[in-house]
N, C-alpha and C positions, 0 to 999 in steps of 0.2 A: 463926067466927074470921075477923076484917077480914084479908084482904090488907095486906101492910106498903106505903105507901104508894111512890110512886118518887123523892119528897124526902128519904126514910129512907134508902134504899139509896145516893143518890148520892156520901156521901163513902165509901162502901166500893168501890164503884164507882172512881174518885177514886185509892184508895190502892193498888187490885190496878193499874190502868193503869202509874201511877206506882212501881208495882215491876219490871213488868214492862220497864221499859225499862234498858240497859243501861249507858247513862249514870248519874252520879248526880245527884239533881234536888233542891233543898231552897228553902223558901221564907223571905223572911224581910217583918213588918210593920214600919209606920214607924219604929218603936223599935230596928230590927235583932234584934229577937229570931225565933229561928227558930220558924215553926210548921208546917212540913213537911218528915221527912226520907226520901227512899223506898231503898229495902233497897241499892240501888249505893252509893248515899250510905255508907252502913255498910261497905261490904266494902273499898270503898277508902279510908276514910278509917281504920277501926276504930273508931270510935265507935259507940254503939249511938242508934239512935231515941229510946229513951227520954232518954239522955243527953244528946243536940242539943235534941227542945225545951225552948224558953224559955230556949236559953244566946244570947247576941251570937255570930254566925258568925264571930270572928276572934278568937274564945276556942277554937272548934270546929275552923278550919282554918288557923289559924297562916299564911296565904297570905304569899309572898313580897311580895305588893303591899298587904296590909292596911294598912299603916300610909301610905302613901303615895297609891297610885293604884288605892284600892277598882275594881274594876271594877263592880258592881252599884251602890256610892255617884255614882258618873259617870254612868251609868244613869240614877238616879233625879234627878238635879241637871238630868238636858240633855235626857231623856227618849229618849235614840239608845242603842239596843242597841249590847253589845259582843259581835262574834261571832269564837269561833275564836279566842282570844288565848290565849298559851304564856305561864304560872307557874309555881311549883312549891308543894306545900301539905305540910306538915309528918304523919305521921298520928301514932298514937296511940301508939306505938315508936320517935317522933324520926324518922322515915326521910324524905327528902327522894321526892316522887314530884313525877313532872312531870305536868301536866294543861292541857288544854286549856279555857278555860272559852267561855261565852257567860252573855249579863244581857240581861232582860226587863222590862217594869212591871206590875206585878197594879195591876188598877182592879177597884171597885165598878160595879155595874149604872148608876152615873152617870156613870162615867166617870174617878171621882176617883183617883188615886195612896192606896193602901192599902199598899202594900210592892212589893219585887222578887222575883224569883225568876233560879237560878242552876244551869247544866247545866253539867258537869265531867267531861272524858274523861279517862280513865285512860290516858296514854302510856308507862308504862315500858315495854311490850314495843315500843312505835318505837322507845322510845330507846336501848336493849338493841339492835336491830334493829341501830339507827345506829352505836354504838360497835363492833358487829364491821364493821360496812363500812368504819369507820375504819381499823380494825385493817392492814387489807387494804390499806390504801391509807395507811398512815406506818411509818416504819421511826426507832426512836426519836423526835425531836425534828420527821423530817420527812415532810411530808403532802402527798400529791398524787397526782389521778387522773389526770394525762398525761401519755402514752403516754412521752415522752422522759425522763420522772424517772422511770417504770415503771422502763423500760430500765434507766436506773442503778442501779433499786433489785434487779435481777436481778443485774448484775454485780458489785455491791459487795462480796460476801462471798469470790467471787474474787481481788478486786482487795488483800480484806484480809487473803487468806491469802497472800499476797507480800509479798517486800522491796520491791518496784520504786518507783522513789521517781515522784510523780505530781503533775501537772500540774491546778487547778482552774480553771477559768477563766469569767466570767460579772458582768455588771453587780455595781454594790456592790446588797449586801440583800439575792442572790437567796437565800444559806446556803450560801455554799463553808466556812465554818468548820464549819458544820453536817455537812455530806459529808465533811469531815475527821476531825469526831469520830466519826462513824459508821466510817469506815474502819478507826479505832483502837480504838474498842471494842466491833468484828466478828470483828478478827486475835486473835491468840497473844500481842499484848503490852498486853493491853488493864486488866491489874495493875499496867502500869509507868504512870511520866509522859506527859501528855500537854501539853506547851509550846507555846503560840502566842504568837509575838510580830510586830508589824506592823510591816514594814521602811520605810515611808515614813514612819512617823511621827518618825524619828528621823536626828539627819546623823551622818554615817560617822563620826565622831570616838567619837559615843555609842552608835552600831550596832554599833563592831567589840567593846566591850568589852562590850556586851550580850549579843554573840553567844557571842561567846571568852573572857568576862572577863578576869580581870588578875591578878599579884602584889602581893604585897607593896610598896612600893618601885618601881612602875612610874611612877606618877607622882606629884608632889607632894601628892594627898590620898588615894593607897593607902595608907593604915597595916595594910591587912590583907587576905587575899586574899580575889577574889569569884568564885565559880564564875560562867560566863554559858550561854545558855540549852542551847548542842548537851551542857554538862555535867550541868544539870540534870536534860535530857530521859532522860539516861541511855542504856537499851536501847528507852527509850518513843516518843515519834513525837513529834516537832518540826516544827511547823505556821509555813511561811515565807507572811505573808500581804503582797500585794503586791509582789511578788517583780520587777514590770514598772517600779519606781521607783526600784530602788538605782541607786546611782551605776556608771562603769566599774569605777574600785579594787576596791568592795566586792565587783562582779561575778566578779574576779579570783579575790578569798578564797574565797569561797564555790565557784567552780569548784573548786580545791586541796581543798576539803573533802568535797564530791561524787566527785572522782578516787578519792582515796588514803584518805578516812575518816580523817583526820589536821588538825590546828589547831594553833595557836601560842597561850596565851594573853597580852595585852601584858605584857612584861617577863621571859616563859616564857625558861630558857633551850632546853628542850626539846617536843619535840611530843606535843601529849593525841589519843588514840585514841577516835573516835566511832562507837559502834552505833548510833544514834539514825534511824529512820526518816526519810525528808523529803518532808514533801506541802507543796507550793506556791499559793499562790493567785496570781491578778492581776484587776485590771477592767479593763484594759488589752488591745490587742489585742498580743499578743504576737508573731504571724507579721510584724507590719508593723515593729513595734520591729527587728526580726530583720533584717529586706530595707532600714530605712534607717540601720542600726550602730547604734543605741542599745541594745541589745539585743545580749550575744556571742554567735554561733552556737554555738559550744562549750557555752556553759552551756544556749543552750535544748536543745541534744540532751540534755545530761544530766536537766533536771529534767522534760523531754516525753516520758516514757518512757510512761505511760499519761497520755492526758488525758478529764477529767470537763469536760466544759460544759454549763454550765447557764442555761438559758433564762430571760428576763425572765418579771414576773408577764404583763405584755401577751400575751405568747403565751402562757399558760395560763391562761385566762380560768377557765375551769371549775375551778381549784382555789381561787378565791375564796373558796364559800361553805364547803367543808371548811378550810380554813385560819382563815376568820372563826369558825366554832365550834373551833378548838382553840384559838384564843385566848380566846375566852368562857369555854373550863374552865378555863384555867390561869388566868385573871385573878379568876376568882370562886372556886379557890381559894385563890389567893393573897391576895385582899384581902375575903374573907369575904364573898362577895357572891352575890346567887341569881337572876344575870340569864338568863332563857330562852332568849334568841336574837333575831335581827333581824327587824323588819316587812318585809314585803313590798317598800314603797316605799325603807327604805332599803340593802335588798339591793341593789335596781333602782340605786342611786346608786353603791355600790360596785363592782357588773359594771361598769359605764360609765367609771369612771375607769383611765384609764393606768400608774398609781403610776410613775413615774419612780424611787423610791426603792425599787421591789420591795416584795418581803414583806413586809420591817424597815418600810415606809412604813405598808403595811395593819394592821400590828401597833400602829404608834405611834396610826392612825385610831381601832382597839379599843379597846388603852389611853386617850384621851381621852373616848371614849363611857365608859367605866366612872368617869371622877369623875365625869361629870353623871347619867349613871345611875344608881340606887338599886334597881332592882327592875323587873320587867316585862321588857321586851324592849327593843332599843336602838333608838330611832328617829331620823329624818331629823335633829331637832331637836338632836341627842346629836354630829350630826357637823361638820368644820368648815366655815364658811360657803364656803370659795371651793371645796369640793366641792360644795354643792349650787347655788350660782351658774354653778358651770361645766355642770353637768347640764340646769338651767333653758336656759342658754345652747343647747345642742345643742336639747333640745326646741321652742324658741322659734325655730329654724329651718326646721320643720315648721311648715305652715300648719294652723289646723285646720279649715280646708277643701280640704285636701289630697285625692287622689284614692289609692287601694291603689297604685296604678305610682307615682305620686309619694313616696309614703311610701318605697316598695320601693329606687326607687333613689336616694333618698337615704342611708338606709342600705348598701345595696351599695358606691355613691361613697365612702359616709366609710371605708368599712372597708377597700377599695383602697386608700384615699388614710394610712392608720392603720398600713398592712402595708406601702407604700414601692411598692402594687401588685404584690407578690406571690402570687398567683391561689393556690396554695397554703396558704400560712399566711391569705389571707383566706376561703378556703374553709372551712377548718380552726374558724377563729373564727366564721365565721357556721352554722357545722354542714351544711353541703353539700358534694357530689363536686362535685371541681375542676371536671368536663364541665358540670354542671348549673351553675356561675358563668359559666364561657364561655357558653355559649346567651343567660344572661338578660342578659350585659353587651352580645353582637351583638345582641339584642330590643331591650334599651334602649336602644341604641346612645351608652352609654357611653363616653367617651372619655380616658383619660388627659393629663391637663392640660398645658402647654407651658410647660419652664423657661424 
């Protein structure tokens, strides 16, 4: 009996390798049809072996990018492997799973393109992983790992088992309405009303009947009475946003209501009783309002009884990329979309921007990437031009024959010169103890710049 030769055994050979690996691995030839699936292949997708070959791989994995931005098709077009790229693949129960892929070219002993082949990591338990670390780090609507919304997010539940009326205060965008709702439905009245109305957007004429409403017969197009908002809110919580912008008068009313729990509505002859919570916002500095009379001191005691401040996105850099994926779920549920997340490089574009506009700014950046987006992950291309101009910008101030000290303290400079040079909060941002900024700034002998 011959010996079986070692060109007989090689595609057995072939198939145990290819099972053995815990990826899943499948190939496909020029026609897109598959002709290798090895056993990961199967258990993540549910498809059987026998079933993948000879179907087109986008009959077999439903990929969020098939119809668009083939990975393995871009492969075989440009001939540049795709490695490590976040989709999601449909399997064989509808279920959405996330997956990592990479794409390769199979060639003949000549060299010639015969098909691709395609490795696919199974991510749901990162991503499992990921949504309890989320967990940990948002409280309803909001999400952040530092340390100073930690804080907040410890206190709140305190804050919201009290009456005490509370003071929000913090650039527009950062989510004082957010902190507000959270406050409301943390507390005891969180089945009643929750009223927000914005006091600057409105002049005292339209403020006070919005506030207090009116009768009947209060003025010329009363035909019938209007509750306003402290009636609406009920026993519920009445959310004063911008609070740093009403006029003296209205400042007046709204002390009287604050005092005594008590309103007039226009035309009223008698006075309406309010239980209604009162959380304040402003973006406004208030203590200064206060110290040059724009601002009654009376009313700020009453509405400063607790105050929440909350920090631009600029000082919490590190909630970027956790805020960037909670906007990614809610935008791809909401508009049926199965985008994976951000590349690298346009992460790197998003760390580096300032948002002047806060969160609501990063939010409005995400929403924009999801209409030009369709599938895959969001890249630089997806964002808007004077974000990546301004990036280039910074980069292109770096030589790229720059020396490590040079590089160093140009970054050290801008981030002093970004923080108002506050050793501190630059510390903070660049992720080093304050001591170890001092050292490198006397090393470099760094100088803050002369107004």
């Amino acid at each position: 009996m011959k010996p079986k030769s070692q060109k007989a055994t090689q595609p057995d050979i072939n198939s145990i390798i290819l099972d053995s690996i815990a990826d899943g691995v499948f190939t496909v030839d020029d026609n897109w049809l598959i002709q290798s699936f090895n056993a990961s292949a199967e258990t993540i997708t549910g498809v059987t072996k026998k079933e993948a070959i000879g179907q087109r791989c986008c009959d077999v994995f439903k990929a969020s990018i098939c119809e668009t931005q083939c990975a393995l098709r871009e492969t075989i077009k440009t001939g540049k492997p795709v490695v490590g790229k976040m989709i999601y693949i449909v399997d064989i129960d509808g279920n959405r799973i996330p997956v990592s892929i990479s794409t390769a070219l199979l060639k003949d002993n000549k060299g010639n393109v015969i098909g691709g082949v395609e490795t696919f990591r199974d991510l749901t338990l990162v991503e499992n992983l990921r949504k309890e670390i989320d967990k940990k780090y948002s409280l309803g609507d909001i999400v952040s790992r530092n340390h100073k919304i930690q804080e907040i997010f410890n206190i709140l539940p305190e804050i919201a088992a009290s009456s005490a009326t509370v003071l929000i205060d913090g650039e527009s965008g950062t989510g004082k309405e957010l902190i507000a709702r959270a406050i409301h439905n943390l507390g005891n009245r969180v089945d009643e009303p929750f009223i927000a109305v914005n006091l600057a957007a409105l002049p005292d004429t339209l403020l006070e009947s919005e506030l207090f409403g009116y009768k009947k017969g209060a003025f010329t197009d009363a035909h019938q009475d209007k509750p306003g908002r402290f009636a609406l809110a009920g026993k519920g919580t009445l959310f004063l946003d911008e609070i740093g912008d009403i006029s003296q008068s209205m400042q007046v009313r709204l002390l009287r209501v604050l005092q005594e729990k008590m309103y007039e509505p226009l035309g009223a002859t008698e006075s309406a009783k309010t239980e209604a919570r009162i959380i304040a916002a402003t973006n406004r500095d208030i203590d200064k309002l206060v110290e040059n009379g724009t601002f009654r001191q009376d009313l700020y005691y009453r509405v400063n009884i607790v105050r929440i401040t909350l920090p631009p996105l600029r000082e919490r850099r590190e909630d970027i990329p956790i805020l960037a994926g909670h906007f990614i779920s809610r935008f791809n549920h909401l508009q049926g979309k199965d985008i994976a997340g951000i590349s690298d490089d346009t992460m790197s574009v998003l760390m580096s921007h300032d948002y002047p506009g806060n969160v609501r700014e990063l939010e409005n950046i995400i929403e924009r990437a999801f209409v030009l987006c369709h599938s895959g992950v969001i890249e630089t291309k997806h964002l808007p031009e004077s974000l990546i101009s301004r990036k280039q910008k910074a980069v292109n101030k770096i030589s790229h024959t720059a020396t490590l000290d040079e590089i160093e303290i140009y970054i050290i400079r801008d981030a002093l010169d970004r923080n108002d040079w506050n050793f501190k909060k630059t510390a903070d941002e660049l992720g080093v103890h304050k001591s170890t900024l001092y050292r490198k700034v006397e090393r470099f002998d760094i100088k803050r710049p002369v107004k």
